[in-house]
C-alpha positions in Angstrom: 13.7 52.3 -4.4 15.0 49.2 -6.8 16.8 47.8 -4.2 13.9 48.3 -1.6 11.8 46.1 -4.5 14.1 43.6 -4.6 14.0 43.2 -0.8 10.8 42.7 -1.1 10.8 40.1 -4.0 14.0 38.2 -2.0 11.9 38.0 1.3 8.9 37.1 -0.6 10.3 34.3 -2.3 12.0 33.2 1.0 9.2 33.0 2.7 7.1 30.7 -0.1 10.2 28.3 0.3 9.9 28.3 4.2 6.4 27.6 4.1 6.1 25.2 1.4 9.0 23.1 3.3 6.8 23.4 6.2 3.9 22.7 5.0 5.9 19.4 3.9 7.0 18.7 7.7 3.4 19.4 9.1 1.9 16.6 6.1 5.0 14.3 7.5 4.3 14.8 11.0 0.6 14.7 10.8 0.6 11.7 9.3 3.1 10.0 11.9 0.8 11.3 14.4 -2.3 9.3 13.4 -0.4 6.4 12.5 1.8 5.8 15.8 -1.8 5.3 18.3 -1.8 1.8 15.9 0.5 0.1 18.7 -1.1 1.3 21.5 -4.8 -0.4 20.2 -5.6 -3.9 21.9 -5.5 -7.2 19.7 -8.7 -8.2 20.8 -11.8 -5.9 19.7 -12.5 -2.9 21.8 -14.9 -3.7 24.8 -14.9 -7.7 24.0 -12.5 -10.2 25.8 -11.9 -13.4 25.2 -13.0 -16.0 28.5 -11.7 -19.3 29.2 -12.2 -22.1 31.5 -10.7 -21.3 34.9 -8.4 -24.2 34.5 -7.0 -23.7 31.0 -3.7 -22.8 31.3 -3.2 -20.4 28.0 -2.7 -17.0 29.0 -2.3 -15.2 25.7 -2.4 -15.9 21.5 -1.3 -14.1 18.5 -3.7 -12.8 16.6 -3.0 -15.1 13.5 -3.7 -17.9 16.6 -6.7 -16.2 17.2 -8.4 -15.8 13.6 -6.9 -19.8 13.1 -8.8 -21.0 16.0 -12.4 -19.0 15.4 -12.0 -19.9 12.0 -11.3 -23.5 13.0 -7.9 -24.1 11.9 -6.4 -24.7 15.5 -9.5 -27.2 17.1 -7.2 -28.7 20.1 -5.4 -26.1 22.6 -2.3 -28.4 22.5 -1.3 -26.5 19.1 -0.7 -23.3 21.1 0.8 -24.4 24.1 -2.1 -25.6 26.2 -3.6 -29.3 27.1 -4.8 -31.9 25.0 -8.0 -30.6 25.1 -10.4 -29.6 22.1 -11.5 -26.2 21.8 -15.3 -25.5 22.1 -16.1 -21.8 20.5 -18.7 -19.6 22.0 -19.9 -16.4 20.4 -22.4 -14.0 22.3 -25.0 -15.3 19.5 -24.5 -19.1 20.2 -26.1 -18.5 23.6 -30.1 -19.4 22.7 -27.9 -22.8 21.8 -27.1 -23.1 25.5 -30.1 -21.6 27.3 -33.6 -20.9 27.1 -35.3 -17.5 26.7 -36.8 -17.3 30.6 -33.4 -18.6 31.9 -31.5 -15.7 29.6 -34.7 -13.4 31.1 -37.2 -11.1 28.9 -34.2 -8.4 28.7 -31.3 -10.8 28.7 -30.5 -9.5 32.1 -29.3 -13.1 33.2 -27.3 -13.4 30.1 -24.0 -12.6 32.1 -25.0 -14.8 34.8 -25.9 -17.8 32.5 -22.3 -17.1 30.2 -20.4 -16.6 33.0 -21.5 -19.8 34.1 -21.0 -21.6 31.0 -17.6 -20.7 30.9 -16.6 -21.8 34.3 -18.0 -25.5 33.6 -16.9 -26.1 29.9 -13.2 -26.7 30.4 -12.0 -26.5 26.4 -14.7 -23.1 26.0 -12.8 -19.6 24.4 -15.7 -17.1 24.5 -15.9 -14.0 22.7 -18.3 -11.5 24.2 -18.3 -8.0 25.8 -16.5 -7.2 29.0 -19.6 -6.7 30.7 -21.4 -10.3 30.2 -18.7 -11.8 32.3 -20.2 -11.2 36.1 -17.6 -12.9 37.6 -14.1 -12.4 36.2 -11.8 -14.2 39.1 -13.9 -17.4 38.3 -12.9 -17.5 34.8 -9.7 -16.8 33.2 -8.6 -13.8 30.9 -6.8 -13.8 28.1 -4.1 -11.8 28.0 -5.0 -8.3 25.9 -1.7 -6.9 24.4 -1.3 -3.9 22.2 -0.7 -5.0 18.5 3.3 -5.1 17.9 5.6 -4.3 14.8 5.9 -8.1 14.4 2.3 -8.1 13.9 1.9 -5.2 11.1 5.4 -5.5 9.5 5.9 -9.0 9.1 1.9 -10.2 9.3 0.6 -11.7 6.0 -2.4 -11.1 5.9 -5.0 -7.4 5.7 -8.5 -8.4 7.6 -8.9 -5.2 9.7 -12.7 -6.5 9.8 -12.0 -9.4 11.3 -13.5 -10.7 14.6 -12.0 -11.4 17.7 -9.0 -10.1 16.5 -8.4 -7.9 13.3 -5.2 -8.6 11.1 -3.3 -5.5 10.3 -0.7 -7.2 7.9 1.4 -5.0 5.5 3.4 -7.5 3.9 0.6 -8.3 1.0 0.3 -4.5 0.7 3.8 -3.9 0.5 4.4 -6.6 -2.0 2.0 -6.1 -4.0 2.7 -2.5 -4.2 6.3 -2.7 -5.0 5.7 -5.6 -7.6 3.2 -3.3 -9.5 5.7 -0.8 -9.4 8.3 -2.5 -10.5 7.2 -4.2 -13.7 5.5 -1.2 -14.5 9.1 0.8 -14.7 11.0 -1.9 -16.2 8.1 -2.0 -18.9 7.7 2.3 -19.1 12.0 3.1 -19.0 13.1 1.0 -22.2 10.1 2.7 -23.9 9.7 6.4 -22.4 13.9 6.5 -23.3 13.5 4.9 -26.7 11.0 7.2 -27.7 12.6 10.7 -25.9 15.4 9.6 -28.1 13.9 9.5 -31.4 11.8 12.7 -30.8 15.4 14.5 -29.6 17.6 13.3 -32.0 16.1 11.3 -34.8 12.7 12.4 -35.7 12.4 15.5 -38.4 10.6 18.5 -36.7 7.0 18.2 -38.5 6.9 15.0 -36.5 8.2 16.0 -33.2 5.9 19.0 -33.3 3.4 16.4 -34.1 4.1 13.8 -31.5 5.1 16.3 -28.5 1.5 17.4 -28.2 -0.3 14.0 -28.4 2.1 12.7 -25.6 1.6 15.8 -23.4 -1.9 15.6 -23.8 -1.8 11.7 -22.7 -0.5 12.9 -18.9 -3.7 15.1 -19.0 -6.8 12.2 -19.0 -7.9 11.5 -15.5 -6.5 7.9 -14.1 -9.8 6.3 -14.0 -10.2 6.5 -17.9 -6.9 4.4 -17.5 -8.7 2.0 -15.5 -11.5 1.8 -17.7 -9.5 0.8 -20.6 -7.2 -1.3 -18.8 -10.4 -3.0 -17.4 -12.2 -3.3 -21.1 -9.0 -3.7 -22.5 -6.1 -4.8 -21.5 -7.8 -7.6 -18.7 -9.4 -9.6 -21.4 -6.5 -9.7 -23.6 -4.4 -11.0 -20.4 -6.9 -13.0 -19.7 -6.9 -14.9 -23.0 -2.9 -15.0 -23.5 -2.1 -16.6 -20.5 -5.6 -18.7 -19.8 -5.7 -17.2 -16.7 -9.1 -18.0 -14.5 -9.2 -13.8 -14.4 -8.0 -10.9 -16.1 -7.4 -8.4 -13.0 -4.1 -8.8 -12.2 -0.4 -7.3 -11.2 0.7 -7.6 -14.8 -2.5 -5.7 -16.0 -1.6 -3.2 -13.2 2.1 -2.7 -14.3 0.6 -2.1 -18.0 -1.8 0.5 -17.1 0.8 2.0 -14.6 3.6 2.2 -17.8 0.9 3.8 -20.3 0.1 6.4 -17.3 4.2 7.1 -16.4 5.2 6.9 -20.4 4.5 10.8 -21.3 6.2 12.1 -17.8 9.0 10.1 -18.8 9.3 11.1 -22.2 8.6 14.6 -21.9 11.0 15.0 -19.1 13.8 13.0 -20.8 13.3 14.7 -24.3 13.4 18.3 -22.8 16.7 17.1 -21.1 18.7 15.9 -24.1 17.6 18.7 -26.2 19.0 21.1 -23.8 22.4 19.3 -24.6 24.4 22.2 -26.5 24.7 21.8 -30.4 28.9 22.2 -29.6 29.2 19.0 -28.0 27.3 17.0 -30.7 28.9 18.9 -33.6 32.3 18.1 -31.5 31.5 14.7 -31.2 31.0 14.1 -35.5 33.6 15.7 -36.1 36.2 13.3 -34.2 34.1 10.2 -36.5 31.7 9.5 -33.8 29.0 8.0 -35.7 25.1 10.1 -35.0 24.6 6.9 -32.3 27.7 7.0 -30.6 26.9 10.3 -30.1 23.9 9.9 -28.8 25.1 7.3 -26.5 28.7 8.6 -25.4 27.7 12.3 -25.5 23.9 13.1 -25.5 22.9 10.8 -22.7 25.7 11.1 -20.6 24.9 15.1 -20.6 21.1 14.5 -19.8 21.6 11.5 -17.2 20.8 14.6 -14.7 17.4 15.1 -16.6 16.8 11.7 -17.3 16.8 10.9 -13.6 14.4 13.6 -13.1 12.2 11.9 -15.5 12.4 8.6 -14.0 11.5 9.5 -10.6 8.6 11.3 -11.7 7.4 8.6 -13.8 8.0 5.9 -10.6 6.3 8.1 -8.0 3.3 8.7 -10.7 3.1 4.6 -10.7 3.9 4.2 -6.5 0.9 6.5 -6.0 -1.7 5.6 -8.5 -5.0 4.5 -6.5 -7.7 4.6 -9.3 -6.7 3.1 -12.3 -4.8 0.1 -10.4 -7.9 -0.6 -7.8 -10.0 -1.4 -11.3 -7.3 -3.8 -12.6 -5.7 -5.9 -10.1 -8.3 -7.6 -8.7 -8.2 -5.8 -5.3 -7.2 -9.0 -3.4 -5.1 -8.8 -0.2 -2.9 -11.6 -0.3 0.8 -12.1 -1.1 1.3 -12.3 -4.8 4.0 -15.2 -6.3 3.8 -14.4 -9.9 2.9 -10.8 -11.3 -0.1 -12.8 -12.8 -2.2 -13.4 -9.5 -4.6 -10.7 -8.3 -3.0 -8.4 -5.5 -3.7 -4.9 -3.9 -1.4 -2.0 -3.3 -1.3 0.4 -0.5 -2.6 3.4 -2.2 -5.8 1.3 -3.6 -6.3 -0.1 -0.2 -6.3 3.5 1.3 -8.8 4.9 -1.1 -11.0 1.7 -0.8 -11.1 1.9 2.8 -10.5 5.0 4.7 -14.5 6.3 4.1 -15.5 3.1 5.9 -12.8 3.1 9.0 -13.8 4.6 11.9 -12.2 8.2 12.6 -9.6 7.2 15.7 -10.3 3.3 15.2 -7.3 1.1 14.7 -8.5 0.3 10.9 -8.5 4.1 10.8 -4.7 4.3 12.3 -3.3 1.6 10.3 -4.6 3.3 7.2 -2.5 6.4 8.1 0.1 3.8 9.0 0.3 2.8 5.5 0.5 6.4 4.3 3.8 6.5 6.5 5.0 3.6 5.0 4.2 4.6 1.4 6.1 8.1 1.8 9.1 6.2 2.8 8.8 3.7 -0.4 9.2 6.8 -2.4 11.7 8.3 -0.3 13.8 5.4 -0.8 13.2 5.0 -4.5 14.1 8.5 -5.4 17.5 8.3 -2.9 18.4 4.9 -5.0 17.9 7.2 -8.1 19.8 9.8 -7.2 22.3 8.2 -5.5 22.4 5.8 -8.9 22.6 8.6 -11.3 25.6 10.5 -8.9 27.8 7.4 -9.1 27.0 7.5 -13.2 27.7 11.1 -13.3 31.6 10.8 -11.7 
């Protein structure tokens, strides 16, 4: 009967591993699956198309060309490979500019008519209006419609996905900013989080680790937005004044926020693992002269670096995927950052900010899960350098 139970409790367990990793691979594979319709959507806005003069020789744009020229930064169609010719923008609502309300008709049912033939006689014209205003589509000319690329999301600088003709689904300020958060908040958490696993494990009497263990525990427990709000009333101002800066939210208030939140999951971690270092090897280590710090250094940590890894990771995938606290102190600004002082926005921020407001299949929508994808793999690489780091340290 014992061994029937423990048959039982073996194919039990089994199973919880098998679904668990499962469950893992359906999360990864879901997500993928949203993600990849991205680069099948159109540059151009769903149902719009973008009409020029019959005898403009352009036949297709980025969509940074795009956004440049309706925001005016390209005015001649020599800049992208076309004539000397200046460019003449026409939006559906300029069209009362053009015609009258009996030539447009009491339902706008000429309005195709009357666009159509506004594009056919303006030769520098680009208009942006639905498919179904232009009556005559072999008098005009097309551009080209091509499904948003890599090149585009990867290496584009800048996040519109709101943007009209042509939304801009650029990761790189994302990216950067997210990994420049990340990184200062780590290098500003580690010295710290080991410092003070150390003096709890080997230094502090034990009225005062008893003491300190349960205030830092408790720290990991208050919710990330009460981070936010005193990195927000606190810790923005105080940035604000030290290095004059025009505002407070930015990545350095972010990485401070993020350290505070990863400190007890590092220390906690780390402390458990070097007091889990048998009392032999430090009592071996005295006795040959090794001074209480040379023990610590050559013996203590060199035993724990297994659990001090664990602690690390932890505390860097608790600052890669904070949304909250660092969406209330960085300024939420989309735009590649050159100093950790300037306002930025990660990639979990910009998830939680906008996902309630993309439409559900859109290609705001997919790029959103997109970013998901791209955020898993941030912390699949981190915790391979960590491991792979602390396996080199450990032969």
């Amino acid at each position: 009967m014992k061994k029937v139970f423990e048959k039982i409790i073996e194919g039990i367990l089994a199973c919880s591993g098998f679904v668990t990793s499962l469950t893992i691979v359906l999360i990864v594979l879901f997500l993928f699956s949203e993600a990849v319709g991205l680069f099948h959507s159109r540059i151009i806005e769903e149902g719009y198309v973008l009409a020029l003069n019959k005898d403009n020789k352009v036949s297709e744009l980025t969509p940074v060309q795009i956004k440049d020229v309706f925001d005016e930064e390209i005015t001649n169609w020599r800049e992208v490979g076309g004539e000397n010719l200046p460019i003449r923008l026409f939006r559906l609502e300029d069209v009362t500019r053009y015609y009258t309300e009996e030539q447009l008709g009491a339902s706008y049912e000429n309005a195709g008519a009357c666009i159509t033939d506004l594009v056919e006689r303006t030769p520098g014209i680009v208009a942006f209006v639905p498919r179904q205003f232009i009556v005559r589509p072999d008098s005009v000319h097309l551009l080209r419609d091509n499904t948003i690329s890599l090149k585009d999301v990867f290496a584009g600088a800048e996040w519109f996905p709101t943007a009209t003709p042509a939304p801009q689904f650029g990761f790189l300020p994302l990216i950067t900013g997210t990994l420049w958060v990340s990184l200062f908040a780590i290098l500003i958490a580690l010295p710290f989080g080991l410092a003070v696993a150390v003096y709890m494990s080997e230094v502090a009497d034990h009225k005062i680790r008893n003491l300190m263990k349960p205030v830092i525990e408790l720290l990991s427990g208050i919710p990330s937005v009460v981070y936010g709000f005193f990195g927000l009333i606190v810790i923005v101002p105080l940035l604000q004044r030290v290095f004059d800066l025009p505002v407070g939210e930015s990545g350095l208030a972010g990485s401070i926020v993020l350290a505070i939140m990863a400190l007890p999951t590092i220390i906690t971690v780390t402390e458990d693992a070097m007091r889990n270092c048998p009392r032999a090897m430090r009592e071996a280590s005295l006795a040959l002269g090794a001074s209480q710090w040379q023990t610590i250094y050559k013996v203590v940590i060199p035993y724990s670096i297994s659990g001090i890894t664990s602690g690390v990771v932890l505390g860097i995938g608790r600052a890669v995927g904070e949304t909250m606290a660092v969406l209330m102190v960085t300024g939420n600004a989309a735009v590649i950052p050159h100093t950790i002082l300037e306002p930025l926005r990660t990639i979990p921020a910009t998830i939680a900010a906008e996902l309630g407001e993309a439409p559900a299949g859109g290609a705001h929508y997919e790029a959103l899960f997109l970013l998901g994808v791209v955020l898993f793999f941030i912390s699949l690489l981190i915790n391979f350098t960590v491991e792979a780091v602390s396996s080199g340290k450990r032969k």
